[in-house]
PDB file of N, CA, C and O in Angstrom:
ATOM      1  N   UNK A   1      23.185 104.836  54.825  1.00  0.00           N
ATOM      2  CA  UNK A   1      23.987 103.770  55.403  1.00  0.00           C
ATOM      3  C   UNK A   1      23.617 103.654  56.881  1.00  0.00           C
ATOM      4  O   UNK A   1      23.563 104.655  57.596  1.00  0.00           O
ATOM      5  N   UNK A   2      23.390 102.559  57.282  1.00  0.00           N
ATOM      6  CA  UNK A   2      22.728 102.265  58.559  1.00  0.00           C
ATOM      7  C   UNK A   2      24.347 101.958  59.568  1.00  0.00           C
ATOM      8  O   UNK A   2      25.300 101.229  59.294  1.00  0.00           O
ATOM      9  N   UNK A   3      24.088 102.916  60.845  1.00  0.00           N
ATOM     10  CA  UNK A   3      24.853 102.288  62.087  1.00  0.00           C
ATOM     11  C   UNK A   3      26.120 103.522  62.494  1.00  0.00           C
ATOM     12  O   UNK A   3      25.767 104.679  62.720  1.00  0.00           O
ATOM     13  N   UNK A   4      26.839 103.323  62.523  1.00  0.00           N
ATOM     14  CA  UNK A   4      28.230 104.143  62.845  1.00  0.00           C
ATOM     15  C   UNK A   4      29.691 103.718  62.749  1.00  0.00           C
ATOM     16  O   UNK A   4      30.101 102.809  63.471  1.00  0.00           O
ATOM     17  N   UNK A   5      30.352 104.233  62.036  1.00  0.00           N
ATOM     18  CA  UNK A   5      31.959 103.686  61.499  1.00  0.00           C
ATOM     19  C   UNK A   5      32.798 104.626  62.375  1.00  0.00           C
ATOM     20  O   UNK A   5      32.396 105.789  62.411  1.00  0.00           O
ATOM     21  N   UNK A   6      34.002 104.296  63.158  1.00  0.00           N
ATOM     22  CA  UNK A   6      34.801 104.628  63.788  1.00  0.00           C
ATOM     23  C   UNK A   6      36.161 104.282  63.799  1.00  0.00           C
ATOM     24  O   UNK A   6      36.680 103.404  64.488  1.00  0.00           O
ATOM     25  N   UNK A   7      36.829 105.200  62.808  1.00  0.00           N
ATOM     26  CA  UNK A   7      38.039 104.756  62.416  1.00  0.00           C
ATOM     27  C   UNK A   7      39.416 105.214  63.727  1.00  0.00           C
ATOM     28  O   UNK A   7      39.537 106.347  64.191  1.00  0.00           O
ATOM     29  N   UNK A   8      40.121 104.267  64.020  1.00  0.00           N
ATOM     30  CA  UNK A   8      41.233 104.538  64.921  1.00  0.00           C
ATOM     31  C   UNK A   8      42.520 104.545  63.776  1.00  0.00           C
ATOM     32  O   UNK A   8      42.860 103.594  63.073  1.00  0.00           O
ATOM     33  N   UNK A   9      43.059 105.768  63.809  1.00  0.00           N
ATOM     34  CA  UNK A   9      44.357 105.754  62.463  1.00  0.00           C
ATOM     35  C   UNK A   9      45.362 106.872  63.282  1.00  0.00           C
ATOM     36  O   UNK A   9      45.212 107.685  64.195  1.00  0.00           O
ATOM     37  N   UNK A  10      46.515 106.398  62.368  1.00  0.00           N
ATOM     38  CA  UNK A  10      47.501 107.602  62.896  1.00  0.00           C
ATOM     39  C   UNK A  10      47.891 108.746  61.506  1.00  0.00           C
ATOM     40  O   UNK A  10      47.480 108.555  60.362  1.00  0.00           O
ATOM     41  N   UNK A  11      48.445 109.499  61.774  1.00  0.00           N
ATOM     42  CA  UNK A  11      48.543 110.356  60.366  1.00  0.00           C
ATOM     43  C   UNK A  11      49.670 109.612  59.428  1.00  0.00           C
ATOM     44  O   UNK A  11      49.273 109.510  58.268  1.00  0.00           O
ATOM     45  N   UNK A  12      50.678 109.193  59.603  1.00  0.00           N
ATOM     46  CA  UNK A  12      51.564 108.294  58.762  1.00  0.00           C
ATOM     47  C   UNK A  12      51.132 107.149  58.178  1.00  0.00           C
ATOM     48  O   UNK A  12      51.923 106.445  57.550  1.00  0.00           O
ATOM     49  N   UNK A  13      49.979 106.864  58.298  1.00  0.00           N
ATOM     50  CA  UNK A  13      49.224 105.148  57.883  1.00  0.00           C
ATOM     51  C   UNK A  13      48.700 105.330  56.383  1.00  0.00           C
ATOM     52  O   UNK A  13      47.802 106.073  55.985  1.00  0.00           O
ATOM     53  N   UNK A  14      49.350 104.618  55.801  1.00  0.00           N
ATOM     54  CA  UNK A  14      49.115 104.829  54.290  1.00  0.00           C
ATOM     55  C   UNK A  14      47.578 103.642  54.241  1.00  0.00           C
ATOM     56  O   UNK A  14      46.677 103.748  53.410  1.00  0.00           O
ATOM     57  N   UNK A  15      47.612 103.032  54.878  1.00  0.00           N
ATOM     58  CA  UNK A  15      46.449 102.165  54.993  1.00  0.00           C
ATOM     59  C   UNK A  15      45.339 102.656  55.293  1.00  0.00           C
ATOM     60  O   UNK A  15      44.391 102.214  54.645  1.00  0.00           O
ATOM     61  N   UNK A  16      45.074 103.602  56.231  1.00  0.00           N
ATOM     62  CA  UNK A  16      44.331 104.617  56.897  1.00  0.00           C
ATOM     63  C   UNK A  16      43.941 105.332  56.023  1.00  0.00           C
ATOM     64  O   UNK A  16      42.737 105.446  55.793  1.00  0.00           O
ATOM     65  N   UNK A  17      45.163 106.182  55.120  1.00  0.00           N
ATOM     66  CA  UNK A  17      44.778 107.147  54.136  1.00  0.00           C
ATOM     67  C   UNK A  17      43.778 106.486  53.024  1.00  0.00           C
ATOM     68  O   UNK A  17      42.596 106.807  52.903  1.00  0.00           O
ATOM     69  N   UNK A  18      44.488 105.460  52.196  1.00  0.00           N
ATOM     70  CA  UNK A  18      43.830 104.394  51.445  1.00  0.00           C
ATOM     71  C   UNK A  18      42.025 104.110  51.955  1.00  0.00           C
ATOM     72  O   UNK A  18      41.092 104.413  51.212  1.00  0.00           O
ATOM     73  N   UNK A  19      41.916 103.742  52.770  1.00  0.00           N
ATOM     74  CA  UNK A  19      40.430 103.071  53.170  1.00  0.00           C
ATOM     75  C   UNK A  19      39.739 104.788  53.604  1.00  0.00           C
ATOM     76  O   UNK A  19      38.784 105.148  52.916  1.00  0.00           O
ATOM     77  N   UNK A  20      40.163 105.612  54.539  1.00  0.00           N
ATOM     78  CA  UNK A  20      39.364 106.826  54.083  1.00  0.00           C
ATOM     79  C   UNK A  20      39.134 107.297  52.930  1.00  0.00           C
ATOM     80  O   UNK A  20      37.963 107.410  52.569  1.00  0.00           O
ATOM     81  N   UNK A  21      39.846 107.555  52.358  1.00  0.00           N
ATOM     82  CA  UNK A  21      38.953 107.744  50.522  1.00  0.00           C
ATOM     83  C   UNK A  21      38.188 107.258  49.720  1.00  0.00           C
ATOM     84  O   UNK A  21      37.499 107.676  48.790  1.00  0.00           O
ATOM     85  N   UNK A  22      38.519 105.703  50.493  1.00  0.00           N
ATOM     86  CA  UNK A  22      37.688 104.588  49.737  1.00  0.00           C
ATOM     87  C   UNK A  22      35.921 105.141  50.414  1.00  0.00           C
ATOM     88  O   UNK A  22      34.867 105.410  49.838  1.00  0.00           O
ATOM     89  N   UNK A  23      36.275 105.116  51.661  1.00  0.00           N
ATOM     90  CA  UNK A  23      34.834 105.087  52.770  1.00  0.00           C
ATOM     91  C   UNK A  23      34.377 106.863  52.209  1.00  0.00           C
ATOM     92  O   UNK A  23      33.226 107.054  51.815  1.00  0.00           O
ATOM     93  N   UNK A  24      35.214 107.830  52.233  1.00  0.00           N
ATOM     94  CA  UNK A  24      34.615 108.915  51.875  1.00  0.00           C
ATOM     95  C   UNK A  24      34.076 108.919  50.255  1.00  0.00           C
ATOM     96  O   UNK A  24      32.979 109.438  50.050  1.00  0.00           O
ATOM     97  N   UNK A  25      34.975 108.239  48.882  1.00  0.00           N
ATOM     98  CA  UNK A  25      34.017 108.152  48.424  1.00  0.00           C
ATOM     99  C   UNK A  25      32.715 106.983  47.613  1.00  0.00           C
ATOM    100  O   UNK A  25      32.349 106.756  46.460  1.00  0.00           O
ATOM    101  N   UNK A  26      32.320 106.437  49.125  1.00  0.00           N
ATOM    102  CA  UNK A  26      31.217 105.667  48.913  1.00  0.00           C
ATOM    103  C   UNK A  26      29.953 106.197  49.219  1.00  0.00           C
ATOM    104  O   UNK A  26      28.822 105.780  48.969  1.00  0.00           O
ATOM    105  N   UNK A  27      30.559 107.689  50.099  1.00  0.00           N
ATOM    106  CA  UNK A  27      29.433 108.246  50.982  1.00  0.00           C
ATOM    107  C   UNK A  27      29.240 107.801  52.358  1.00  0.00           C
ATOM    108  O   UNK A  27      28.143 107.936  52.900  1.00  0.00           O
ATOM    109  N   UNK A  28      30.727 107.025  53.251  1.00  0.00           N
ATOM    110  CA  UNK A  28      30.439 106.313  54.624  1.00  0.00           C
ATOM    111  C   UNK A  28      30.903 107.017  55.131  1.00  0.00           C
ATOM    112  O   UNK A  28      31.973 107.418  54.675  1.00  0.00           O
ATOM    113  N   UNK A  29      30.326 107.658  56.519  1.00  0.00           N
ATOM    114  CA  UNK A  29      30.194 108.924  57.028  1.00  0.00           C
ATOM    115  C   UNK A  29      31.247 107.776  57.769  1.00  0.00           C
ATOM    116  O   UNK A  29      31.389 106.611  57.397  1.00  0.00           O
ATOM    117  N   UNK A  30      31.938 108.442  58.918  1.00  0.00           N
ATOM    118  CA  UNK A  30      33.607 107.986  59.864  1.00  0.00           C
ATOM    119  C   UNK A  30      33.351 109.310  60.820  1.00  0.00           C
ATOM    120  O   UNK A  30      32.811 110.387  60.571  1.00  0.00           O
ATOM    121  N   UNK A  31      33.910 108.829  61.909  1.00  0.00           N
ATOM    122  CA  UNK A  31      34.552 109.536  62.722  1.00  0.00           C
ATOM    123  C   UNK A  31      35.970 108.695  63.263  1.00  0.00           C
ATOM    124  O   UNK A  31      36.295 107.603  63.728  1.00  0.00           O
ATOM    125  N   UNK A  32      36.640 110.184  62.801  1.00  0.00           N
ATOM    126  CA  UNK A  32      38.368 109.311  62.957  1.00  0.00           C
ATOM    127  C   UNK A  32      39.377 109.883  64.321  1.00  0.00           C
ATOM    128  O   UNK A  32      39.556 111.087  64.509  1.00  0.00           O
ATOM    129  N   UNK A  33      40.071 108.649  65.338  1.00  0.00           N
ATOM    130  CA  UNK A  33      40.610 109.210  66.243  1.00  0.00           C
ATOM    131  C   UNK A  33      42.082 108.917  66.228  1.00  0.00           C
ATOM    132  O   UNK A  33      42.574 107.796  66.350  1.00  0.00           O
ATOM    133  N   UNK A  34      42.639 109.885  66.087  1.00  0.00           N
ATOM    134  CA  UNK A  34      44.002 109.610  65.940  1.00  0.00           C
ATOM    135  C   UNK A  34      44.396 108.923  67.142  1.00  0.00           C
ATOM    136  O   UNK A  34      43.887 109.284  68.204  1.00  0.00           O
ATOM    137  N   UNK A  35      45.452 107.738  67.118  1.00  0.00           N
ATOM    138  CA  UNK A  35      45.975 107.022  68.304  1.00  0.00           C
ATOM    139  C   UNK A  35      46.729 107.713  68.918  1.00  0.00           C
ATOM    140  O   UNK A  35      46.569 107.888  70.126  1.00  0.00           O
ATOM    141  N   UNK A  36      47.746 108.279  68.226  1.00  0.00           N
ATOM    142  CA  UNK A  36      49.020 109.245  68.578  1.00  0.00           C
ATOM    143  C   UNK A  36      48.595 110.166  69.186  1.00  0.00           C
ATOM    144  O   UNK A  36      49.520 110.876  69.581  1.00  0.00           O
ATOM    145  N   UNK A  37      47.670 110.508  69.457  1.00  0.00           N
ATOM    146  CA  UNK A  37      47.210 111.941  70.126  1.00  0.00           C
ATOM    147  C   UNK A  37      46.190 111.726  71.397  1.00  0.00           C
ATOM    148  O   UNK A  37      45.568 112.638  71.941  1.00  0.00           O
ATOM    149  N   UNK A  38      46.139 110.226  71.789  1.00  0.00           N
ATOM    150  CA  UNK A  38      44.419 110.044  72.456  1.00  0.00           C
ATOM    151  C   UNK A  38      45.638 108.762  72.984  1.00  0.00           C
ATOM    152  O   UNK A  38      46.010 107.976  72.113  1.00  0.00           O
ATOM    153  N   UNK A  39      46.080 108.650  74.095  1.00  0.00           N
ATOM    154  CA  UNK A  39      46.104 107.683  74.599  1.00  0.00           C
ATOM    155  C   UNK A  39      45.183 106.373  75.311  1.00  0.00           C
ATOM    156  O   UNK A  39      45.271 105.157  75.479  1.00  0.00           O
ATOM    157  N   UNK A  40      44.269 107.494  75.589  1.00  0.00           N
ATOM    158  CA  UNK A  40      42.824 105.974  75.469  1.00  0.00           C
ATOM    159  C   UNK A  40      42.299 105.256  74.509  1.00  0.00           C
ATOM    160  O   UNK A  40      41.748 104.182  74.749  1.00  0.00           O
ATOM    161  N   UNK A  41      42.398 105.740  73.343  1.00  0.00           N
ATOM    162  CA  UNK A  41      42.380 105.484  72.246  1.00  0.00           C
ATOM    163  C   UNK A  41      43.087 104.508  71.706  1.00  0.00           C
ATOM    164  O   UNK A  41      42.753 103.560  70.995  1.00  0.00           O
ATOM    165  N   UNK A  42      44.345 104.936  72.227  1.00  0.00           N
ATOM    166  CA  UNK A  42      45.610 103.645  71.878  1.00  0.00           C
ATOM    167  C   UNK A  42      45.496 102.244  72.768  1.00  0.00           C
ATOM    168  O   UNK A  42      45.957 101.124  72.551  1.00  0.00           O
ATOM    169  N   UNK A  43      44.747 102.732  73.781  1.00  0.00           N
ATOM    170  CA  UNK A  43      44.795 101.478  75.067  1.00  0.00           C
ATOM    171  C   UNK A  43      43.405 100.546  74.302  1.00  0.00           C
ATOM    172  O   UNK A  43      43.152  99.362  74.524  1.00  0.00           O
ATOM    173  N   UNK A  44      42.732 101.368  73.480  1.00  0.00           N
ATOM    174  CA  UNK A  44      41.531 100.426  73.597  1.00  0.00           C
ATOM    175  C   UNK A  44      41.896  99.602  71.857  1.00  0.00           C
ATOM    176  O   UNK A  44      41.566  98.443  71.603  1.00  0.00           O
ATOM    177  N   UNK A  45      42.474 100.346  71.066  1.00  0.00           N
ATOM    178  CA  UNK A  45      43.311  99.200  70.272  1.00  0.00           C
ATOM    179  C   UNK A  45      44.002  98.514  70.828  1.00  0.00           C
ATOM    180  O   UNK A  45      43.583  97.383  70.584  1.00  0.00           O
ATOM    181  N   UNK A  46      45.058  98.431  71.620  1.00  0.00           N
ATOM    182  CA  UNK A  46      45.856  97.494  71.878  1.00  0.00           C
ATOM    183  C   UNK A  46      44.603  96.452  72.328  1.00  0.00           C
ATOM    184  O   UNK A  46      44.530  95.390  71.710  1.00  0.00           O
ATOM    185  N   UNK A  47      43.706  96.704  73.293  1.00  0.00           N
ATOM    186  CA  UNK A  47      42.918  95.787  73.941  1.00  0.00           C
ATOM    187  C   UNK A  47      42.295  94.635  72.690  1.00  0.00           C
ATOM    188  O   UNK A  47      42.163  93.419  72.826  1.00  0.00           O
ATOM    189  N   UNK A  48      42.069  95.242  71.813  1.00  0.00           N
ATOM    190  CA  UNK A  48      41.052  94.686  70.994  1.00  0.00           C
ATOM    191  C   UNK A  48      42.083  93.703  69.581  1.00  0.00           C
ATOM    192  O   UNK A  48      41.572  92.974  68.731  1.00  0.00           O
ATOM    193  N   UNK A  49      43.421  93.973  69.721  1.00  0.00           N
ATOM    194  CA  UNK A  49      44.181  93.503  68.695  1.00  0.00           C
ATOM    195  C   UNK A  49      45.538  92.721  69.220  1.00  0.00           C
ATOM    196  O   UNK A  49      46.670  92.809  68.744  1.00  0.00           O
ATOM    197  N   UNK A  50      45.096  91.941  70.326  1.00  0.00           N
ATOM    198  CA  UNK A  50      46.278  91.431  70.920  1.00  0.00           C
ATOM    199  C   UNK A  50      47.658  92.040  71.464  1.00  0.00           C
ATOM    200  O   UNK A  50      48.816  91.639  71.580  1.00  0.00           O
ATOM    201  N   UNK A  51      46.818  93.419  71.784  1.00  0.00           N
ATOM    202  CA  UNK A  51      48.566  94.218  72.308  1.00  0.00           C
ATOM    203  C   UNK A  51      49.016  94.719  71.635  1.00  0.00           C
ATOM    204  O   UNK A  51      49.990  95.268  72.149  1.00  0.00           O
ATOM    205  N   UNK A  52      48.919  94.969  70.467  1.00  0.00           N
ATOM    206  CA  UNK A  52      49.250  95.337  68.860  1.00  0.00           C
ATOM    207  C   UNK A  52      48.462  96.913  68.698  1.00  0.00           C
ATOM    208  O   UNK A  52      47.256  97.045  68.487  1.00  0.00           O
ATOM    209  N   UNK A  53      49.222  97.782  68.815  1.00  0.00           N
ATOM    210  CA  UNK A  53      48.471  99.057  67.843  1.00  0.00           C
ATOM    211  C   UNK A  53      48.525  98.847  66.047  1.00  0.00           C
ATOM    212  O   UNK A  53      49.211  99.242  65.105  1.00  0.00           O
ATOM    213  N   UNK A  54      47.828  98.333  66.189  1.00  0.00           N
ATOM    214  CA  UNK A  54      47.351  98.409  64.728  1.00  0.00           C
ATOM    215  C   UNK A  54      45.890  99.077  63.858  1.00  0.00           C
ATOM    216  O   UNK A  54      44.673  99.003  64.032  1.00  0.00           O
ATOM    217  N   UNK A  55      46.791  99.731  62.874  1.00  0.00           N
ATOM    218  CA  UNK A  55      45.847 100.879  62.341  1.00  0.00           C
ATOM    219  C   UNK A  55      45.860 100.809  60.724  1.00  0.00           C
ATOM    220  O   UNK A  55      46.929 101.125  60.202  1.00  0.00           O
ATOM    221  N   UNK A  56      44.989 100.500  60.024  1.00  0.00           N
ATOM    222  CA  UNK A  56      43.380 101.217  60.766  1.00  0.00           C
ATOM    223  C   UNK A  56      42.655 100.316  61.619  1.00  0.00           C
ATOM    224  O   UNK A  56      42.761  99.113  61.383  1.00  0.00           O
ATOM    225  N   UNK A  57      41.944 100.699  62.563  1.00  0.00           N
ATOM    226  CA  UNK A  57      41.306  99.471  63.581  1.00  0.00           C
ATOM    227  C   UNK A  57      39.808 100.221  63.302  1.00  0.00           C
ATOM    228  O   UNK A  57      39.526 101.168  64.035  1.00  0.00           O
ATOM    229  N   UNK A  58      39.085  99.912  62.515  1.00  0.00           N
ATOM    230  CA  UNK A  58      37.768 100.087  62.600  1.00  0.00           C
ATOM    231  C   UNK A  58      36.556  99.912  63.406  1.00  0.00           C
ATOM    232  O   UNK A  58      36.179  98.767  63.157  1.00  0.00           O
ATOM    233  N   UNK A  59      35.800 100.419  64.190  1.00  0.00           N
ATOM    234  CA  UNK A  59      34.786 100.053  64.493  1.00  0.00           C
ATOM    235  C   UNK A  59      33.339 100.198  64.416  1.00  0.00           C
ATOM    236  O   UNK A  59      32.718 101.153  64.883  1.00  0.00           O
ATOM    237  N   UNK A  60      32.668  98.880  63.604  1.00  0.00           N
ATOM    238  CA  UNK A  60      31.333  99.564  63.223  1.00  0.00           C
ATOM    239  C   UNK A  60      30.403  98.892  64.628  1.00  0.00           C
ATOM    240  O   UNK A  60      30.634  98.010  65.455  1.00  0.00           O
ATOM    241  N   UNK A  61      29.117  99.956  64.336  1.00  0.00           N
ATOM    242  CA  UNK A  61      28.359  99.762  65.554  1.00  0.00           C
ATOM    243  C   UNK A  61      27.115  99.832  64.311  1.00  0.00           C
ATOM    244  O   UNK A  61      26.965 100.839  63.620  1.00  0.00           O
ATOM    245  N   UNK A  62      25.972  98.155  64.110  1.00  0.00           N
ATOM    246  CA  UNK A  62      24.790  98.394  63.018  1.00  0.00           C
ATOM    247  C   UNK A  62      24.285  99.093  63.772  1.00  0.00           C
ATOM    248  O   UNK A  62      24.575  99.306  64.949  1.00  0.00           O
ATOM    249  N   UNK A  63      22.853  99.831  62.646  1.00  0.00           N
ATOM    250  CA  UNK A  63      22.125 100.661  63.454  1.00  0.00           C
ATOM    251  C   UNK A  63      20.860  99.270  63.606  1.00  0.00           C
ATOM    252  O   UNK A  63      20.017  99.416  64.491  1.00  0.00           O
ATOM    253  N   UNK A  64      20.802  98.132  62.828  1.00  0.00           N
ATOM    254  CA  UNK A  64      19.771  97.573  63.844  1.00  0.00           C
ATOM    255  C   UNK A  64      19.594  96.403  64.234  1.00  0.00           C
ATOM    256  O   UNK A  64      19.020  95.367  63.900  1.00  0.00           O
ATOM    257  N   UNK A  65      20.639  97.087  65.536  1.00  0.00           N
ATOM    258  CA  UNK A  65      20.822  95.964  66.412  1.00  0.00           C
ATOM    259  C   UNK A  65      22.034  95.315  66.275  1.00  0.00           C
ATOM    260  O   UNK A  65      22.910  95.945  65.682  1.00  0.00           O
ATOM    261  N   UNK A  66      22.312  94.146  66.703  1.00  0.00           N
ATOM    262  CA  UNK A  66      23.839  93.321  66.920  1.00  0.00           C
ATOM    263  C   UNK A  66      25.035  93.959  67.530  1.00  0.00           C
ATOM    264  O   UNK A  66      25.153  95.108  67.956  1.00  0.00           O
ATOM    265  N   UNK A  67      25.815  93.084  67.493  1.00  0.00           N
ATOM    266  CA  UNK A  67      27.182  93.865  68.372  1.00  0.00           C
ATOM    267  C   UNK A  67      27.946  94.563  67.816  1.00  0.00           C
ATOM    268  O   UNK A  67      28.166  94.124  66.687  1.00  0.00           O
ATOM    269  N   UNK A  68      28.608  95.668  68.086  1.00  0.00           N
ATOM    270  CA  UNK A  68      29.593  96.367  67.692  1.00  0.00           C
ATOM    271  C   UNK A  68      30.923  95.111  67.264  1.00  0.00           C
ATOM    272  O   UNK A  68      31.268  94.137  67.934  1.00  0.00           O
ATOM    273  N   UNK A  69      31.428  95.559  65.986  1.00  0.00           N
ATOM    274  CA  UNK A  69      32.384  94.577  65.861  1.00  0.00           C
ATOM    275  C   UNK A  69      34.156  95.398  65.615  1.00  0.00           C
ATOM    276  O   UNK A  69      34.192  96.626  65.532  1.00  0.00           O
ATOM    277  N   UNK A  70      34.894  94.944  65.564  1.00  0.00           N
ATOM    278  CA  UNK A  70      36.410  95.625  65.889  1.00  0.00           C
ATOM    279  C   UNK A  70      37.015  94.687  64.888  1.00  0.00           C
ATOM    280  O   UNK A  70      37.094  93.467  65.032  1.00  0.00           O
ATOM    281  N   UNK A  71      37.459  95.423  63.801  1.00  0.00           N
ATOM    282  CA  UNK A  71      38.269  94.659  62.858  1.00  0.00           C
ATOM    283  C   UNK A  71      39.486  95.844  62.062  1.00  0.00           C
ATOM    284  O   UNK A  71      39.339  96.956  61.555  1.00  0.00           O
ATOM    285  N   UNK A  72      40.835  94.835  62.295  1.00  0.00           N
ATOM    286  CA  UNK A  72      42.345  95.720  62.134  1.00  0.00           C
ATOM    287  C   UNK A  72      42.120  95.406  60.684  1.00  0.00           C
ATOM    288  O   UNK A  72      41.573  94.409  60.214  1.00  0.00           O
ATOM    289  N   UNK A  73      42.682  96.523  60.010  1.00  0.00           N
ATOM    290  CA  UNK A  73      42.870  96.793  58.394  1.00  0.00           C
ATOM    291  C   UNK A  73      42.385  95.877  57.818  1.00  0.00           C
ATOM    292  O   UNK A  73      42.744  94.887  57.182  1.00  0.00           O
ATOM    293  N   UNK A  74      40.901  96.683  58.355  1.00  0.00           N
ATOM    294  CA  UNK A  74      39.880  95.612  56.912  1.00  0.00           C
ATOM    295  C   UNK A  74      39.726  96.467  55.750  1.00  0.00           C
ATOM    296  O   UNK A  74      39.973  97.671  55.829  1.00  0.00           O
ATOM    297  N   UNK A  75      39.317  95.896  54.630  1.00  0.00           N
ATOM    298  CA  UNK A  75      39.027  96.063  53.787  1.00  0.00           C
ATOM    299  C   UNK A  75      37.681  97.006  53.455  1.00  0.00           C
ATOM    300  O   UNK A  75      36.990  97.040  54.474  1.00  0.00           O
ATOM    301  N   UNK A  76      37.154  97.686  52.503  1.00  0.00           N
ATOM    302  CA  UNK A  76      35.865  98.194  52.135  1.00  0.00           C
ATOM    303  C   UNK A  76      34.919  97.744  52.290  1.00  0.00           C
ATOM    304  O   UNK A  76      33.994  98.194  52.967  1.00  0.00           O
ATOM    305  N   UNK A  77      34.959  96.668  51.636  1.00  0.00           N
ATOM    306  CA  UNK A  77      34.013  95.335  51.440  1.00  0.00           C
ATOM    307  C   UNK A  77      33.689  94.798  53.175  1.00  0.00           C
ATOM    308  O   UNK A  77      32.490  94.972  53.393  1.00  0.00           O
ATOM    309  N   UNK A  78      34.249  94.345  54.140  1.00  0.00           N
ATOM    310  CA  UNK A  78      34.262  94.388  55.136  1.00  0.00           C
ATOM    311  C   UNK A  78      33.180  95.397  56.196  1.00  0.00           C
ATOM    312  O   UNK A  78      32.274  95.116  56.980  1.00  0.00           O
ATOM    313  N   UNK A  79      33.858  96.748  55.717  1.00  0.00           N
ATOM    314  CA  UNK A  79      33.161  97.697  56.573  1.00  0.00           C
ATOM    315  C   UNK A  79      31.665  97.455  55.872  1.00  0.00           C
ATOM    316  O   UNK A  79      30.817  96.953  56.610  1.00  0.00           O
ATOM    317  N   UNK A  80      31.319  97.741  54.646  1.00  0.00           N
ATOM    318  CA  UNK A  80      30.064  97.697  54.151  1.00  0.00           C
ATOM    319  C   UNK A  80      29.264  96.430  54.741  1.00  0.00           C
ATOM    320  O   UNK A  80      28.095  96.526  55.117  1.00  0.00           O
ATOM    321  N   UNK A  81      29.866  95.456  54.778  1.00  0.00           N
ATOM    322  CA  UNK A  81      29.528  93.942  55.380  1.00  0.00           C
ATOM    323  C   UNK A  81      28.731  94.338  56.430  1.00  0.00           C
ATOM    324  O   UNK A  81      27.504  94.374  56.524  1.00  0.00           O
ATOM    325  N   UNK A  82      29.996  94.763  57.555  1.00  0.00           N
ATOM    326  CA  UNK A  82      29.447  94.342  58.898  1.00  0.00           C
ATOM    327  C   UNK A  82      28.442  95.666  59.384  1.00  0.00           C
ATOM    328  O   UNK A  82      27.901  95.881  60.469  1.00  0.00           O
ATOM    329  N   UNK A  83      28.436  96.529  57.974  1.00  0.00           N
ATOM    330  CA  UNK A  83      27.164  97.655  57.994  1.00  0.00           C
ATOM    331  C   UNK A  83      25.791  97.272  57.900  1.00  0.00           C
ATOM    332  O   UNK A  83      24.782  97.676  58.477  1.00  0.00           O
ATOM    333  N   UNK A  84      26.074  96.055  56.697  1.00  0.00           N
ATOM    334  CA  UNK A  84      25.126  95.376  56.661  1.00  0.00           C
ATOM    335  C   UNK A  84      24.195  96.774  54.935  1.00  0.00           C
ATOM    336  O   UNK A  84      23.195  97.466  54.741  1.00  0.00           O
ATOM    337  N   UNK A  85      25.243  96.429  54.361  1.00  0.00           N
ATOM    338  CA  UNK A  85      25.197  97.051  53.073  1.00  0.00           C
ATOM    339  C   UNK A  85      25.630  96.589  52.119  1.00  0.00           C
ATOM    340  O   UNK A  85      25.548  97.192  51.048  1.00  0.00           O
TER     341      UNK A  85
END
């Protein structure tokens, strides 16, 4: 799988839980930062979701080339998308 997935979740997010299992078993490697624990973390969701902590806030970065994109409780299908998979 080409690029890097970066999940922003809190531990109570049943949505969070849901799409990690999905992404773990597709084989999509994540690195996950809890909001609740990382206040920069939380500042840079709010930035990206209208002020809104909303989780899961994904961010993929392709590996070739294009922009990093920021999308709140997307879907599987989504992340694989903007993987470009």
């Amino acid at each position: 799988m080409a690029g890097t997935v970066t999940m922003y979740s809190t531990t109570w997010c049943g949505y969070c839980r849901r799409l990690k299992s999905q992404m773990d078993r597709e084989g999509i490697p994540f690195e996950e930062i809890n909001i609740e624990q990382d206040p920069d973390s939380a500042a840079y969701v709010e930035s990206v979701n209208d002020g809104n902590q909303l989780v899961p806030t994904v961010v993929v970065v392709p590996r070739q080339g294009g922009d990093s994109v920021a999308m709140p409780n997307p879907s599987l299908a989504q992340v694989k998308a903007a993987l470009g998979a």
